[in-house]
C-alpha positions as CSV (number, residue, x, y, z in Angstrom):
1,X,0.0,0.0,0.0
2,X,2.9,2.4,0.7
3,X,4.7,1.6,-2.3
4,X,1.7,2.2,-4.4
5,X,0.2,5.4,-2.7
6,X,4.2,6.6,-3.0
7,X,5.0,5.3,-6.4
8,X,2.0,7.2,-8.2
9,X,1.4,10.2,-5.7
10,X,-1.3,9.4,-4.5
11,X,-1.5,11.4,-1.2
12,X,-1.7,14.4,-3.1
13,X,-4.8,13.6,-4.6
14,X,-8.0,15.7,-2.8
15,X,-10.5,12.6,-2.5
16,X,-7.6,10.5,-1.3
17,X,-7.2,12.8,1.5
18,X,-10.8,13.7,2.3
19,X,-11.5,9.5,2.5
20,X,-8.4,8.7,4.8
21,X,-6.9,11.9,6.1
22,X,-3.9,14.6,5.4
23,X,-0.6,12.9,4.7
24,X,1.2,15.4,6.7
25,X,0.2,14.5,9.5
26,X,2.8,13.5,12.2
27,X,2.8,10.3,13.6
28,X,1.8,9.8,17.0
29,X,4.2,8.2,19.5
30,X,0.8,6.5,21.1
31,X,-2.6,6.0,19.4
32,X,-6.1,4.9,21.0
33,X,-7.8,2.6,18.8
34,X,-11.7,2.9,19.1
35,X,-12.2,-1.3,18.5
36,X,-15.6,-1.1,17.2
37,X,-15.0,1.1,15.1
38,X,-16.5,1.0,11.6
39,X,-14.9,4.0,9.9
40,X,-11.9,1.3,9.2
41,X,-11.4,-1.6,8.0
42,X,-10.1,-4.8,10.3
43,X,-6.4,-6.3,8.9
44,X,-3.5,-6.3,11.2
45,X,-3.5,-6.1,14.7
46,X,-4.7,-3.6,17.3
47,X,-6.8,-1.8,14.5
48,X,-3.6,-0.4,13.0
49,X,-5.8,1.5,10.3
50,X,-6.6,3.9,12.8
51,X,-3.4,4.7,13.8
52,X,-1.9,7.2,10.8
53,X,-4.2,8.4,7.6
54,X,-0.8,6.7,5.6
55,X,-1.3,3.5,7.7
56,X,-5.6,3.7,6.9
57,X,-4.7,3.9,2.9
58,X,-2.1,1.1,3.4
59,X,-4.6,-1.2,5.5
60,X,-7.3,-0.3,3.2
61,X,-5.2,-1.5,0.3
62,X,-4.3,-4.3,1.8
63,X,-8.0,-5.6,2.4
64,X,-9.1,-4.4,-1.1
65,X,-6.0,-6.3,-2.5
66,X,-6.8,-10.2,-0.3
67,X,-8.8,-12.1,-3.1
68,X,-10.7,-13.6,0.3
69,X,-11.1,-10.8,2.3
70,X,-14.9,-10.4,0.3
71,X,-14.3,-7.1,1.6
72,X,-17.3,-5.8,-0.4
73,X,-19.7,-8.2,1.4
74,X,-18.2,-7.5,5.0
75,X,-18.0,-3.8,5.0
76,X,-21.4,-3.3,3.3
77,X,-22.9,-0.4,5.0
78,X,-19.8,0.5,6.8
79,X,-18.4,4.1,6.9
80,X,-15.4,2.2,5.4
81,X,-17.1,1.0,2.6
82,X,-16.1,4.0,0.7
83,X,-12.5,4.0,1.0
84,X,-12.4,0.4,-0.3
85,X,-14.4,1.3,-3.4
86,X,-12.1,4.4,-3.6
87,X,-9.4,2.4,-3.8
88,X,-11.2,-0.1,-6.0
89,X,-11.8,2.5,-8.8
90,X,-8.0,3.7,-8.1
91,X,-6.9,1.0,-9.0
92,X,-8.4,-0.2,-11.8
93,X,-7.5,3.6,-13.3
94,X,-3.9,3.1,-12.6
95,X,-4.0,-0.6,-14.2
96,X,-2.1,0.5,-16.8
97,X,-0.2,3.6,-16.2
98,X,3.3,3.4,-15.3
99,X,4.6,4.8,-11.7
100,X,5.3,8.7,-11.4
101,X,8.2,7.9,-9.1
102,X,10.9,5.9,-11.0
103,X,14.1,7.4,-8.4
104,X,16.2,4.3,-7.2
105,X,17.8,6.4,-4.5
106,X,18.4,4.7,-1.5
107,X,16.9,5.9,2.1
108,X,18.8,5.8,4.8
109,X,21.2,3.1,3.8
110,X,22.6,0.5,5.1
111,X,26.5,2.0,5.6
112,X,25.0,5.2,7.4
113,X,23.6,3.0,10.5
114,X,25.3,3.7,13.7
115,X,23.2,2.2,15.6
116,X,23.5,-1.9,17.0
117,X,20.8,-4.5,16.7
118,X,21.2,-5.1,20.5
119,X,20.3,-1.0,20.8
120,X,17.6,-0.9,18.9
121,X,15.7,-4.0,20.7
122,X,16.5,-2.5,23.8
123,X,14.8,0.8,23.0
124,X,12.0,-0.9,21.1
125,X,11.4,-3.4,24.5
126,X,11.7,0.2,27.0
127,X,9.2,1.9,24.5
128,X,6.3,-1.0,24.1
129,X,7.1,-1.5,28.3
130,X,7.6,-5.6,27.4
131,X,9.8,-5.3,30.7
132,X,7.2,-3.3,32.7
133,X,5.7,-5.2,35.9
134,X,2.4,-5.4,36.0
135,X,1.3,-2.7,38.4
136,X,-1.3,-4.6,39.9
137,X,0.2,-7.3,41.3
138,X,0.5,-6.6,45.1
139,X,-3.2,-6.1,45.2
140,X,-3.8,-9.6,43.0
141,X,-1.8,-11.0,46.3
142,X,-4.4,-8.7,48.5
143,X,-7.2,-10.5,47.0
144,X,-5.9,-13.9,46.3
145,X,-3.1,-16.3,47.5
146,X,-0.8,-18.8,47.3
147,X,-0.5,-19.8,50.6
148,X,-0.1,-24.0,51.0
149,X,-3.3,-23.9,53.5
150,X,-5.2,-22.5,50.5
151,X,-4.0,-25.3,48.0
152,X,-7.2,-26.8,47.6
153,X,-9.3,-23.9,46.9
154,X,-10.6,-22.7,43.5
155,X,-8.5,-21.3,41.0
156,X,-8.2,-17.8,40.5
157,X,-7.4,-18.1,37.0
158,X,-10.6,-20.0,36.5
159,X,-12.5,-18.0,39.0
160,X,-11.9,-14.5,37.0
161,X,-12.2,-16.6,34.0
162,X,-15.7,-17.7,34.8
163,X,-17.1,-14.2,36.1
164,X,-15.2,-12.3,33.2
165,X,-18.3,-11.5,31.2
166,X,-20.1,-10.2,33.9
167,X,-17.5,-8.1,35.7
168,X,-16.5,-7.0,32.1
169,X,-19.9,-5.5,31.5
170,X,-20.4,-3.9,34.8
171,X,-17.1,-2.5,35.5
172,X,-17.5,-0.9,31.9
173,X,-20.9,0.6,33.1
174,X,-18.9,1.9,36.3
175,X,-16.2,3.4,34.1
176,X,-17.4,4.4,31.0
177,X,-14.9,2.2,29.1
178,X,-14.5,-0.1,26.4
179,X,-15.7,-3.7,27.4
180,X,-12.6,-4.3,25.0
181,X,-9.9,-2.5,27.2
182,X,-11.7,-4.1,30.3
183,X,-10.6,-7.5,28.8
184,X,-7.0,-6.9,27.8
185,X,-6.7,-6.0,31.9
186,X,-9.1,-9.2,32.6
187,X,-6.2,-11.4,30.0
188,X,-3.3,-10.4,31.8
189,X,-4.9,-10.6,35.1
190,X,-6.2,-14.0,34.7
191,X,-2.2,-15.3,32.8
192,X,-0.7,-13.4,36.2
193,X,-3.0,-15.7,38.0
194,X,-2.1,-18.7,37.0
195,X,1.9,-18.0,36.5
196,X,1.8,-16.9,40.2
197,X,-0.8,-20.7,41.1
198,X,-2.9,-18.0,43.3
199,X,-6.3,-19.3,44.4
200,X,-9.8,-17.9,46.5
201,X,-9.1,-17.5,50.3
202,X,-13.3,-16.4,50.5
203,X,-16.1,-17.7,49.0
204,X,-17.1,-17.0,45.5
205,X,-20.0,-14.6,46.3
206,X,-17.6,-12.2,48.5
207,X,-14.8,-12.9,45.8
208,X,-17.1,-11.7,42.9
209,X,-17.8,-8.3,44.9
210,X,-14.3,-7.6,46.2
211,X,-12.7,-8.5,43.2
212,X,-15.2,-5.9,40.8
213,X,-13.8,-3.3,42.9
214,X,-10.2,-4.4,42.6
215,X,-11.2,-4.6,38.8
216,X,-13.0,-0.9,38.8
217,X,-9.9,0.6,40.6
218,X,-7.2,-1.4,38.1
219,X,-9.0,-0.5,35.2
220,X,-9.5,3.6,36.1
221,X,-5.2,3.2,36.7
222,X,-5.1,1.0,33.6
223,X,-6.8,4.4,31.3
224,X,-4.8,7.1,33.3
225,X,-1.3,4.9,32.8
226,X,-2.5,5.3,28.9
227,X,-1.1,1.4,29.1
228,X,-4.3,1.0,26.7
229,X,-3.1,2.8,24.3
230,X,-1.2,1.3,21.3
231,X,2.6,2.4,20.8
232,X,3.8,3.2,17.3
């Protein structure tokens, strides 16, 4: 999709920009994908379409160009219905004109890099927070346990796996948030739970309550981190 929209121009074209945004626009460090979303189409992970105008033409190209993405059937009657057919008409106009941009210059080549692979891991792993504790972990401890006298008790991974729907939708009415971004927290929680064999020390009923709460309070930190957002 970049090649193409670069190749022939195409971000300077007005209905290119009206459909998926101006060009110049700078790339965020962080985006908030909206998940249901319909303005976009659905390709690669964490709704990168929405991240960058570039990265919506490029996604959108992408579905248009699958031969079984049916993307004509699926995003019937979706606000990004237009952008495929857009590209769809783009496409079959430029089927036979040669590229505008025909430059074999390199970018940034290969002999100017100063920079290690090791470096460039370590900034990538700092900047997407892979080495990041989870921040809720002391209060998972709180509220479960691992204690030998509780050996024989329930779960906790299967315990939070069991309520998830139901906290999901009420902690979501509590906080005004995307049941999605409720259920990233509810994944890790429920993978920290079992790495860490922690099970109920109260019954399920008093569980359910105390742990809503615990989830209403991680997910309010979870927003104001801005751990749900999306790092470019």
């Amino acid at each position: 999709g970049h090649a193409i929209d670069n190749a022939y121009r195409l971000r300077r074209r007005p209905t290119r920009r009206k459909l998926f945004g101006h060009p110049a626009t700078p790339y965020p460090e962080y985006y908030t994908p909206k998940p249901y979303s319909k303005s976009f189409v659905q390709h690669l992970d964490h709704w990168y379409a929405q991240s960058h105008p570039d990265e919506d033409f490029a996604e959108t190209f992408a579905v248009w160009l699958d031969p079984q993405s049916m993307w004509s059937t699926r995003y019937a009657g979706w606000p990004a219905e237009p952008k495929l057919e857009y590209v769809d008409r783009l496409m079959r106009e430029l089927s036979h004109t040669r590229p505008r941009v025909k430059s074999t210059r390199e970018v940034d080549p290969l002999r100017r890099l100063r920079k290690t692979l090791g470096e460039h891991y370590r900034k990538k792993r700092e900047h997407y927070g892979v080495d990041h504790p989870d921040f809720y972990e002391s209060d998972l401890r709180n509220l479960f346990s691992d204690a030998p006298e509780y050996l024989k008790n329930p779960s906790a991974a299967r315990f939070v796996r069991r309520v998830r729907k139901e906290v999901r939708s009420t902690v979501a009415s509590f906080t005004d948030s995307y049941q999605y971004t409720i259920d990233q927290l509810l994944e890790s929680i429920v993978e920290r739970c079992r790495e860490l064999n922690l099970r109920l020390t109260d019954s399920e009923e008093a569980t359910k309550i105390d742990f809503m709460v615990f989830l209403t309070v991680q997910t309010m930190n979870y927003l104001h981190s801005g751990r749900h957002r999306v790092a470019l």
